[in-house]
N, C-alpha and C positions, 0 to 999 in steps of 0.2 A: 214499816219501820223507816225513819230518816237517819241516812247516814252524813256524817261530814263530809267522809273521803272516799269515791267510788274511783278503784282504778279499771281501766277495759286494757283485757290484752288480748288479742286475735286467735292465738292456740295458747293453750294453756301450761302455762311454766314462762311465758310473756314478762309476766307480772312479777314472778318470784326473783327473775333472773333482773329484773331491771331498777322495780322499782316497792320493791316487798321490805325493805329498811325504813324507808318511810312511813309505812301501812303500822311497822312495830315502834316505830319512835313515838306515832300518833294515838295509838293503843295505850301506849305508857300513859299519855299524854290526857284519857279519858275519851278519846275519841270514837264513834261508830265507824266502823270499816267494812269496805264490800271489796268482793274482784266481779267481774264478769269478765265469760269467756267466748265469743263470739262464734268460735269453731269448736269442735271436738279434736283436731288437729289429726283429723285422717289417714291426710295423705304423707305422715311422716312416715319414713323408712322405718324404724325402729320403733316396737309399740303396737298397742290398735287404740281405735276411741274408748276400748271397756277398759283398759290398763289408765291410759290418762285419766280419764273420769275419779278411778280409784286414787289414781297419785294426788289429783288435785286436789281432792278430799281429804288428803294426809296432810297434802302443804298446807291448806285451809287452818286446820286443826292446830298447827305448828305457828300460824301467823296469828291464830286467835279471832280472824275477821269474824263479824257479826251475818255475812250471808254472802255464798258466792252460786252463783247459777252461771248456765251455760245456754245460750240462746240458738246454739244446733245451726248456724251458718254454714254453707256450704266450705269447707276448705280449699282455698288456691282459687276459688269462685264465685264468691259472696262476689257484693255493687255495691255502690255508691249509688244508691235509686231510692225510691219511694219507699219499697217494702221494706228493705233495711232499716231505713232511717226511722220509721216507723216502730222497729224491736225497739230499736234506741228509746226514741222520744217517750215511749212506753214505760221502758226500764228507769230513766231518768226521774218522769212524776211519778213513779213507786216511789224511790228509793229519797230522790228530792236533795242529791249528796250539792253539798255547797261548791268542792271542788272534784274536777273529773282528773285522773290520770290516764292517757293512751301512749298507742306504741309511735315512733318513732316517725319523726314527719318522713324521712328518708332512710333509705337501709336496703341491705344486700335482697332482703326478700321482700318482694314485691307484695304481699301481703299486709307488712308492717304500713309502709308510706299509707296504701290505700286503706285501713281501717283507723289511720288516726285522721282522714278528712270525712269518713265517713262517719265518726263520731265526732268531730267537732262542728261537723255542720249540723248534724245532729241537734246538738246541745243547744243551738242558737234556734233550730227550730223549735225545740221543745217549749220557748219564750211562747211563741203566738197562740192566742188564744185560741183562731178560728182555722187551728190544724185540731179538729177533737182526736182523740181515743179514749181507750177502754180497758179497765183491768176488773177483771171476774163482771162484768155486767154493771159496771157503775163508773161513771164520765168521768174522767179525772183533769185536775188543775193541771195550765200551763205554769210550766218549772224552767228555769235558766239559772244554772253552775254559774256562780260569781268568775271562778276561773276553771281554763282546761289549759292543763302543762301536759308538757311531751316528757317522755322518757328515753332515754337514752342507750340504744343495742348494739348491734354489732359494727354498724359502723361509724367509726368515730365521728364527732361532732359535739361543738364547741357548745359549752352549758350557759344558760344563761344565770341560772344559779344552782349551787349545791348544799344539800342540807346533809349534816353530819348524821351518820349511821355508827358510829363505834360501838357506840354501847349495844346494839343489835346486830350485830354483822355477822357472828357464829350462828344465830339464831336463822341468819339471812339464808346462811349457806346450807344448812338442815334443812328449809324448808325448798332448797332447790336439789337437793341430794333424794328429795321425795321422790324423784322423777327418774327412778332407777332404770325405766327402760330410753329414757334418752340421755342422758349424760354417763363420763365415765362410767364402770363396773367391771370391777375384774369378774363377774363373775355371770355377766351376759355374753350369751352366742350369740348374740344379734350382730348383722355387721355394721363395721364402722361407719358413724358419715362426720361432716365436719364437728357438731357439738358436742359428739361421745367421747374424744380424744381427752388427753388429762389438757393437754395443751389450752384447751378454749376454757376448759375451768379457770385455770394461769391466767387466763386473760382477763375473764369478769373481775378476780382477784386485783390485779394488777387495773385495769380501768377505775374500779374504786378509788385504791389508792392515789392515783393519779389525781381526781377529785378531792381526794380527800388534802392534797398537799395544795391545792388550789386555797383550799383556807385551815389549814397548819392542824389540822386533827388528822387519824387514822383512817379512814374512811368515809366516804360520802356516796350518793349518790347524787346524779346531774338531770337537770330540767330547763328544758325550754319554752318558754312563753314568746306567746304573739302581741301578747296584753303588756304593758307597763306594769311593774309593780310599783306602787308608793306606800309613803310611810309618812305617820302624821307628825314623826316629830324623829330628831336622831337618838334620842331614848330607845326606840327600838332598835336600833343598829349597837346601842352599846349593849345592851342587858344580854343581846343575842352573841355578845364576843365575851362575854365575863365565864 
């Protein structure tokens, strides 16, 4: 199946917390949508890998995406190497998505930074022809993403651009509420760590917003590009403020 829009987040809930309003603005929009998940996210405090699995599969369902799989990375241990890049380039001429989403070029967890170079060099390998691979025993075409944007986590960092989320934002937040053994819950004995508190909820909340007053709607989400974007004409700059 070809997707438009495949985002990668390193553990799973990545995606929902960062950049899962655009995955539903684009859905509206007629778009195919994927997530991939790199890790199982293990080594979190709260949780095991068979509970995330299950969550993610709720969020999944909530977001509508057309296929999300998990590529069983080691957590906190994955590389930036050959075998990696490898899952990637794989994953990419599957799916053959025009544009990539990943995690955050820098951020508090050292996971993030390194899994969005590992997917973006990725991407750029996925071009060459005379890197082969293989899926189920049949050679596949070299594929290169028009663009790969970053996403925007827990540490702040200035967006290169933001695209309105309003209209999906409770939708956004349901499918991150999925994730009942990692975010608040009055009603988990698990113990605290930094992202179960209400507080860090407040924050995703409030980051939105913050974005979203960047260009005068209710919410948004933020992305970073290494690429130029252009535009063939200022038609598309007005039809997109009307």
């Amino acid at each position: 199946m070809k997707l438009d829009l495949l985002a990668f987040g390193v553990h799973p809930d990545d995606v929902e917390l960062s950049c899962a309003g655009v995955l539903l603005v684009e859905k509206l929009n007629g778009k195919k949508t994927g997530i991939i998940d790199l890790t199982q996210g293990e080594l979190g405090t709260r949780g095991t890998a068979e509970t995330r699995r299950l969550e993610a599969a709720a969020a999944a369902t909530i977001l509508g995406v057309d296929v999300r799989e998990n590529l069983t990375m080691a957590d906190g241990f994955f590389e930036n190497n050959e075998a990696h890049q490898r899952k990637i380039i794989t994953t990419l001429r599957t799916y053959q998505p025009e544009i990539i989403l990943c995690n955050a070029p820098s951020d508090r967890h050292p996971d993030h930074g390194r899994s969005a170079r590992l997917v973006a060099e990725a991407a750029f390998l996925s071009g060459l022809k005379k890197i082969e691979t293989t899926k189920d025993g049949i050679a596949q075409e070299a594929w290169r993403p028009k663009y790969v944007f970053n996403y925007i986590q827990d540490k702040f960092l200035q967006p290169d651009f933001v695209i309105d989320i309003t209209a999906v934002f409770e939708q956004k937040v349901e499918a991150i509420k999925a994730y009942g053994t990692q975010f608040h819950n009055t009603e988990s004995n698990e113990p605290q760590t930094y992202i179960s508190t209400p507080d860090f909820l407040d924050s995703v909340v409030y980051r939105h917003k913050w974005f979203g007053k960047m260009i005068g709607v209710k919410y948004a989400e933020g992305f970073i590009s290494e690429k130029m974007i252009g535009f063939n004409n200022f038609d598309a700059l007005v039809k997109n403020n009307t």
